[in-house]
C-alpha positions in Angstrom: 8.6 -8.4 -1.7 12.5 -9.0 -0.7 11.0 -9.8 2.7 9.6 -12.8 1.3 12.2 -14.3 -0.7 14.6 -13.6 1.7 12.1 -15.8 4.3 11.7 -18.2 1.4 15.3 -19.3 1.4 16.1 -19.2 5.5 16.7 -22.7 6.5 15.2 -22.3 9.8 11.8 -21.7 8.2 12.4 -24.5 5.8 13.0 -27.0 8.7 9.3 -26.1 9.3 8.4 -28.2 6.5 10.9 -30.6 5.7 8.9 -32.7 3.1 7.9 -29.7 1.2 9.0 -29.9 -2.1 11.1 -27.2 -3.3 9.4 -25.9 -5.9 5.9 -25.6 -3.4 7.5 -24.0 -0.9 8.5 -21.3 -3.6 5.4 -21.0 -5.2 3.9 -20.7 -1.5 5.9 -17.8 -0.7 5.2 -16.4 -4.0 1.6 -16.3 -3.0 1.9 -15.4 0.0 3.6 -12.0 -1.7 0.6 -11.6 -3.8 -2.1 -12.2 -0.8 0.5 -9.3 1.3 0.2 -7.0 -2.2 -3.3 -7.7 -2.6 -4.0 -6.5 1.0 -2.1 -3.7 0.3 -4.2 -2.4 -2.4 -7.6 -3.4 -0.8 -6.5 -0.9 2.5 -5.2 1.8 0.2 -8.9 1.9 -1.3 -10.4 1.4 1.5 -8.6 4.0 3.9 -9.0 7.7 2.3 -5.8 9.4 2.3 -8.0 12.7 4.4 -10.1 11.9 7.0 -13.3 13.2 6.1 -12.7 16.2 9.5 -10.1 17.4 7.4 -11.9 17.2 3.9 -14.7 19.6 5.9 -12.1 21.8 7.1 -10.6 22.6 4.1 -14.0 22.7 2.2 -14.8 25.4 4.6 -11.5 27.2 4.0 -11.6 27.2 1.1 -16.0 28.2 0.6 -14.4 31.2 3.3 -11.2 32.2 1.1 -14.0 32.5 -1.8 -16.5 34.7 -0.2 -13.7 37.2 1.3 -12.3 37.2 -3.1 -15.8 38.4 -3.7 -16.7 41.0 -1.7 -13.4 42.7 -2.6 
């Protein structure tokens, strides 16, 4: 988020757009923030934080660590 305002007020990239008014080319950065955040939370749903090889192994571990507590 500081990213963006920080490239919202670099005069370089404002020379991009000279006849921007100011207040667009602050409200474009500001949604440009929210499209970057909303991407954000669409690949933290969509990635799992465990692959699913690692979900299986410790299911296993886990099923095995079980089994060994009952026949004690």
């Amino acid at each position: 988020m500081t990213n963006c305002a920080l490239l919202s007020t670099s005069p370089s990239l404002r020379a991009h757009a000279p006849d921007m008014s100011s207040t667009k080319w602050y409200l474009m950065f500001v949604l440009l923030e929210h499209l970057l955040l909303a991407a954000r939370q669409i690949l933290h749903y969509a990635i799992p934080d465990k692959p699913e090889w690692v979900r299986v192994a410790l299911a296993k571990g886990n099923y095995k660590a079980k089994q060994a507590l009952k026949q004690q």
